[in-house]
C-alpha positions as CSV (number, residue, x, y, z in Angstrom):
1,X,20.8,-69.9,47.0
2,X,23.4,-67.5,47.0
3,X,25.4,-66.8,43.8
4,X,28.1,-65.1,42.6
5,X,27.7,-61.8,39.9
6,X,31.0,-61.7,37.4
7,X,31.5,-58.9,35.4
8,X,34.3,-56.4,33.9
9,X,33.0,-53.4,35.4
10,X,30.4,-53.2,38.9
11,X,29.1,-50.1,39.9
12,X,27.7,-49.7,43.6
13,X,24.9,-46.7,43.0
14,X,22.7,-46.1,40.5
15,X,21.6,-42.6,40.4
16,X,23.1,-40.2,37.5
17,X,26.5,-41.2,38.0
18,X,26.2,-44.8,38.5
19,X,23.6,-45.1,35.5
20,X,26.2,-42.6,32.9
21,X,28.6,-45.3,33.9
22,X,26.6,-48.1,33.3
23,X,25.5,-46.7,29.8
24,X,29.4,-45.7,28.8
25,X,30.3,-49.6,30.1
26,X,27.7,-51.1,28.5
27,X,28.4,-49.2,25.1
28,X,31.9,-50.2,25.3
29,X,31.1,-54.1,25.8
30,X,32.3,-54.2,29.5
31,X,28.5,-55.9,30.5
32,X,28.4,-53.5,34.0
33,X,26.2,-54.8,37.0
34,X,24.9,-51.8,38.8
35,X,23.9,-52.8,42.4
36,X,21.1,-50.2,43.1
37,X,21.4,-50.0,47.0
38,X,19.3,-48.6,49.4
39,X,17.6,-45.2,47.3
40,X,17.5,-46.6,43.9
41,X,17.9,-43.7,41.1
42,X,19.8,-41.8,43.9
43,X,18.5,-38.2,45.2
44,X,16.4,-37.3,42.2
45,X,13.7,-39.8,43.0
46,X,12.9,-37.7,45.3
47,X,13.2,-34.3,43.6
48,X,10.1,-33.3,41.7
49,X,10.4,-30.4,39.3
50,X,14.1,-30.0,37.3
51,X,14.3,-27.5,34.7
52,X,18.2,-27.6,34.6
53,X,19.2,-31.0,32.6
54,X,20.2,-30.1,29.3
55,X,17.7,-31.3,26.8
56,X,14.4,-30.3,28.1
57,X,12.8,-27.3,27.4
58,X,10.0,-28.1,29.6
59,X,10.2,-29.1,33.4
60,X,10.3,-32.7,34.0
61,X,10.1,-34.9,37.0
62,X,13.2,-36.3,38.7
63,X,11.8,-39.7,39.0
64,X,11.3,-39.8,35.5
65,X,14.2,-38.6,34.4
66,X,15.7,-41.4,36.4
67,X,13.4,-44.5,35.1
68,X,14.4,-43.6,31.4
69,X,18.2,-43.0,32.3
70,X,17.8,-46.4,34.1
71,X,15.9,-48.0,31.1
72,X,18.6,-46.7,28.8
73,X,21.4,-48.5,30.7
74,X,19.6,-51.5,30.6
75,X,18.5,-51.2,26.6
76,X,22.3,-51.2,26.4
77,X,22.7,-54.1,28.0
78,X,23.3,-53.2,32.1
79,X,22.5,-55.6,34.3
80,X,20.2,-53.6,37.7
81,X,20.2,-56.1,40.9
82,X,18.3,-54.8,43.7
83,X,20.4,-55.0,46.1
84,X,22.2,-53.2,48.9
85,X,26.3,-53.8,49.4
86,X,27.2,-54.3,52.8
87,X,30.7,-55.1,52.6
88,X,34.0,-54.6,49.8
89,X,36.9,-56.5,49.4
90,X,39.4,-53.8,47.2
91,X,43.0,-56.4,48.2
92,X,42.9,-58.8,45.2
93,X,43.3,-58.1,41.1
94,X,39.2,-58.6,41.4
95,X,37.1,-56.6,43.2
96,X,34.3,-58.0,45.5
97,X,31.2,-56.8,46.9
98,X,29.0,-58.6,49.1
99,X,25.1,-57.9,49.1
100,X,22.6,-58.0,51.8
101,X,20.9,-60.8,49.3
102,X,23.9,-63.0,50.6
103,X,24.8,-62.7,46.6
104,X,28.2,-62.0,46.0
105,X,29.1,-59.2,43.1
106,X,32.8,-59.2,41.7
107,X,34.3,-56.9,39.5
108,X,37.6,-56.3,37.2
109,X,36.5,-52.7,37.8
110,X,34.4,-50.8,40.1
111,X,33.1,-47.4,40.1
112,X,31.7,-46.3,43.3
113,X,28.7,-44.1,42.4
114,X,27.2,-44.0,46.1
115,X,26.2,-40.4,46.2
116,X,26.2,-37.8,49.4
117,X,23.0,-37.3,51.3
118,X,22.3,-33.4,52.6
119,X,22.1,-33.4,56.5
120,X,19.0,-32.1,57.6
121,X,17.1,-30.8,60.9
122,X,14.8,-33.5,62.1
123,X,12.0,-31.3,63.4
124,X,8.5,-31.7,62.3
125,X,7.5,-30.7,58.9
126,X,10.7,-30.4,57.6
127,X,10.5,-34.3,55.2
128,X,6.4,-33.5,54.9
129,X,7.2,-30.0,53.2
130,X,10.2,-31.3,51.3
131,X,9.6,-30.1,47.7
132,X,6.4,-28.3,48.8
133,X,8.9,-25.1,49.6
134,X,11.4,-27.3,51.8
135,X,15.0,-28.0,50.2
136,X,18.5,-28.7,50.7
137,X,19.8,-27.2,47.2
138,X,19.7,-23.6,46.2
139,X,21.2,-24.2,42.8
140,X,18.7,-27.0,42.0
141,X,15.4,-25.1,43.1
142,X,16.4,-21.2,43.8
143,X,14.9,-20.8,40.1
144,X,11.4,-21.3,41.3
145,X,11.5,-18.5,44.1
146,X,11.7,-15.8,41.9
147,X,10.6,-12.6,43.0
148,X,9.7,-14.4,46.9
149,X,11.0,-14.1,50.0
150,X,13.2,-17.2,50.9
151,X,15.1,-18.7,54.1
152,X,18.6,-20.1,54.4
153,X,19.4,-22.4,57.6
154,X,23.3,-22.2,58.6
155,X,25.8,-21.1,59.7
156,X,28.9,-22.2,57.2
157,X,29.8,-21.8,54.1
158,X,27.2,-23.6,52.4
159,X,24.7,-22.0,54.2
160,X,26.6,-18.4,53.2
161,X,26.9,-19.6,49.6
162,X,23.2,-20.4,49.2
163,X,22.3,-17.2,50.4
164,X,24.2,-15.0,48.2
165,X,23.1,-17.5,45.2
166,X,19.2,-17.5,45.8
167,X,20.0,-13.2,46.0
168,X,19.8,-13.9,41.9
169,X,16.0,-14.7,42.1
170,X,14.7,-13.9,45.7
171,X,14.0,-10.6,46.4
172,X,14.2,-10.8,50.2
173,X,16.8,-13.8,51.8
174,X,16.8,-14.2,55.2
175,X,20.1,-16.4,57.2
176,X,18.7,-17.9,60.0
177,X,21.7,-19.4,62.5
178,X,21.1,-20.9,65.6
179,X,24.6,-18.9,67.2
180,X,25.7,-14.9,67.1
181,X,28.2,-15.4,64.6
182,X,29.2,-17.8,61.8
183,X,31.4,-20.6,60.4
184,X,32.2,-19.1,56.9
185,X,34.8,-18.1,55.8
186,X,35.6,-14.4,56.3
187,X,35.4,-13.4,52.7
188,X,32.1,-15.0,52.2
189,X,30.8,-13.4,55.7
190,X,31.9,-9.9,54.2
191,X,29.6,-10.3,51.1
192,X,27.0,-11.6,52.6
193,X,26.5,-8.9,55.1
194,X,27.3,-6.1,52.5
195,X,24.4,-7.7,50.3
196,X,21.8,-5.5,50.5
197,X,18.8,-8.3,49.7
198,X,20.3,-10.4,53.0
199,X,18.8,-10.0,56.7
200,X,20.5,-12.4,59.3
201,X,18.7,-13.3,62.6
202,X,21.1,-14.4,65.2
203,X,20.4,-17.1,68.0
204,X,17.2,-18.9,66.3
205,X,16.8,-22.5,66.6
206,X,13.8,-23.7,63.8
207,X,11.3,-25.1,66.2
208,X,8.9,-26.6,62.9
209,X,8.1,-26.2,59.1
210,X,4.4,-25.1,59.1
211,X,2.0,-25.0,55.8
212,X,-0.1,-23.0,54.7
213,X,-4.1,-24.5,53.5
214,X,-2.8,-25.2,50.1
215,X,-0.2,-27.9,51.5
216,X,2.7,-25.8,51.1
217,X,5.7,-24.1,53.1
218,X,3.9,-21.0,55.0
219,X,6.0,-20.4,58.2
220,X,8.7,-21.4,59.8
221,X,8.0,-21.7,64.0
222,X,11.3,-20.6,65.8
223,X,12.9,-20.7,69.2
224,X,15.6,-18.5,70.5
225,X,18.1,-20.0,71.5
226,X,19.3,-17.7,74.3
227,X,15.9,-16.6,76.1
228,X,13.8,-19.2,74.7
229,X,11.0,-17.1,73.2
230,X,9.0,-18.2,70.3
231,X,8.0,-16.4,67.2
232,X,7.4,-17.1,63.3
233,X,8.7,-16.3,60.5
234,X,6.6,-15.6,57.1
235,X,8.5,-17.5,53.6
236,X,7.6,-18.8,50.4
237,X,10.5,-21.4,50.5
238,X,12.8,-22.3,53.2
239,X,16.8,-23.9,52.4
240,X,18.8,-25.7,54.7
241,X,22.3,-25.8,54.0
242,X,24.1,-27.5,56.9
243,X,25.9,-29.9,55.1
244,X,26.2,-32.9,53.0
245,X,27.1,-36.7,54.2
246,X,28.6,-38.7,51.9
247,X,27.5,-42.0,51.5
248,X,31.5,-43.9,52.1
249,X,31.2,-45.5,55.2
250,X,31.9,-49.0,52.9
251,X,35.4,-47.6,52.0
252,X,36.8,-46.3,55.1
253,X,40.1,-47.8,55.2
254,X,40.1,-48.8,52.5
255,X,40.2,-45.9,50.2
256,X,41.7,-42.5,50.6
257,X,39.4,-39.9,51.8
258,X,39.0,-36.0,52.9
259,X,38.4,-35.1,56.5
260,X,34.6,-35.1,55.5
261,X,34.3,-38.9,54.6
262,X,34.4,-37.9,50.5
263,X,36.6,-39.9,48.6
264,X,40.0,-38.6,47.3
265,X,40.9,-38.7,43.3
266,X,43.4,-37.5,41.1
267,X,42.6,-34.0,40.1
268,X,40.7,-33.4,36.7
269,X,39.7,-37.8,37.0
270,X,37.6,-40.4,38.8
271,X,40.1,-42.4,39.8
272,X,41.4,-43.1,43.7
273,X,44.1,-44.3,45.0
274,X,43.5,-47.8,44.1
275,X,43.8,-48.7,40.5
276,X,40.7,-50.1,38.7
277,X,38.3,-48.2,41.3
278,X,36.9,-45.3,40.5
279,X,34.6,-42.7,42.0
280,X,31.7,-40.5,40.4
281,X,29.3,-38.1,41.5
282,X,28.5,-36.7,44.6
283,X,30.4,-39.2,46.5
284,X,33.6,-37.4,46.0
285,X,32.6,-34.4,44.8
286,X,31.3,-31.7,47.6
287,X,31.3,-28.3,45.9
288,X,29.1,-28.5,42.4
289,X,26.5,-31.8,43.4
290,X,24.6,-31.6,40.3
291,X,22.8,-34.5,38.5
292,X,24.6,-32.8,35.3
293,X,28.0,-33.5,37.4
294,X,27.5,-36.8,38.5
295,X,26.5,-37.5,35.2
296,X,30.0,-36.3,33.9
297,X,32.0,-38.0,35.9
298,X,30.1,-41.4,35.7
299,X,30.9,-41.3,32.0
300,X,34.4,-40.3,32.8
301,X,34.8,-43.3,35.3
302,X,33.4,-45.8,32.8
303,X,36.2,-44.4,29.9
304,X,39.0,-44.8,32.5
305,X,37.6,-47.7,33.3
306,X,38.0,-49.2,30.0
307,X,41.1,-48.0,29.6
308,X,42.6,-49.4,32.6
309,X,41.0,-52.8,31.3
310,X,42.5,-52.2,28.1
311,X,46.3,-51.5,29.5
312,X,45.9,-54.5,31.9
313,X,45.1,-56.7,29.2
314,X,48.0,-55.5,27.2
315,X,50.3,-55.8,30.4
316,X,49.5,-59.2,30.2
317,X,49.5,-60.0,26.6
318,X,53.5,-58.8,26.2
319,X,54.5,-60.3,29.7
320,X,53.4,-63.6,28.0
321,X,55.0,-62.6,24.5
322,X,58.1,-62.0,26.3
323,X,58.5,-65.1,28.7
């Protein structure tokens, strides 16, 4: 049988920014529901080494990291459903979700914690290699490639960006866009060809991701793109950096968003343009993307969440007083 989920704050998401929430809510007596959706614990279940989340000294594994934050939440009182939201209502004083379950989900609040997924290629090898010298995130695994040779994929600022970030650890980077010139901005074009650790080959298409015997990244296969000749190229780790798609296809037209699909919110907060929701992590944030981010804001979403709780209730509480 269906049913129906009440609670005074539901969060769609549950990877850093959803779970932060869930723990600030949860602390704060507001007994969040956290509707996992389709990845649950978001990107870094399938990240393996992180050595940049403060309060580790050692390297630990992104699935872990995100069993004990969702164990936390729960210890405090967060309720999980495993569940995927197929539809919002964001018209009424409540807030309603609708799950693929058929179970209904409303909320006083909601924080949308839905993430952003990186765009990639689609050519053999590329998910097989992923974390085995494959990756979408410079800042997240550039650390490991010190003193290698490394590839960027792109042609836009991202892709320009990651390049002249992995320069801090590689000691050769090689941009590797499928046209003769770039997207990037100007100023970003004119430091990364003046870097002196930074080759570019023009006009290559990546063909496939090939390993070496010991399972990881050897190779990349290429095609150019112009006289269709095939070659290799020799790396110890390969980024692609063509973009991020943010997970908001729920909220279009119903919430205000970039040209990009991220969601829109005040400057310096989580909240949109419709009071009571809020938005944390990489769903409305496309320049840091950073569990240590997402995590941020999810705690800043659940504070203004209970604030906005706390105002509504004493809205109410004078109106009455006064009639």
């Amino acid at each position: 049988m269906a049913t129906t989920h009440k609670t005074r704050m539901l969060i769609i998401g549950s990877g850093p920014a959803g779970l932060s929430a869930a723990i600030y809510g949860a602390r704060a007596g507001m007994e969040p529901i956290v509707v996992q959706g389709l990845q649950p614990g978001g990107q870094l279940t399938i990240t393996t080494d992180v050595e940049n989340y403060p309060g580790f000294r050692e390297v630990i594994q992104g699935p872990w990291l995100m069993q004990e934050m969702q164990a936390q939440a729960e210890h405090v009182g967060t309720r999980m459903m495993w569940d995927t939201i197929t539809s919002v209502d964001l018209t009424g004083d409540v807030f309603v979700a609708q799950g693929d379950s058929g179970d209904t989900y409303e909320g006083d609040t909601l924080v949308i914690a839905t993430g952003a997924q990186a765009k990639w290629l689609g050519v053999p090898g590329e998910q097989e290699l992923s974390g085995k010298g494959v990756s979408a995130c410079a800042t997240c695994d550039g650390f490991f490639y010190r003193g290698k040779k490394v590839v960027v994929i792109g042609g836009g600022n991202t892709a320009v960006e990651e390049a002249l970030y992995l320069t801090n650890h590689a000691t050769e980077v090689v941009l590797i866009h499928r046209r003769d010139s770039l997207r990037a901005e100007k100023i970003l074009q004119d430091r990364l060809f003046a870097h002196p650790k930074i080759t570019t080959l023009w006009n290559k298409r990546i063909d496939r991701f090939l390993a070496g015997a010991d399972g990881q990244l050897r190779a990349l296969a290429l095609i150019d793109t112009e006289t269709g000749e095939q070659g290799e190229i020799l790396t110890d780790g390969a980024f692609v950096a063509i973009g991020h798609a943010p997970a908001t296809e729920l909220f279009k037209g119903k919430l205000a968003m970039d040209e990009t699909g991220y969601l829109i919110v005040e400057p310096g907060t989580p909240k949109t343009d419709i009071p009571g929701v809020f938005a944390a992590g990489d769903v409305s944030d496309h320049v840091y993307r950073q569990a240590i981010t997402a995590a941020g804001t999810g705690c800043m979403a659940a504070l203004d969440a209970e604030r906005y709780l706390a105002a509504k209730h004493f809205a109410g509480v004078t109106e009455t007083v006064q009639y």
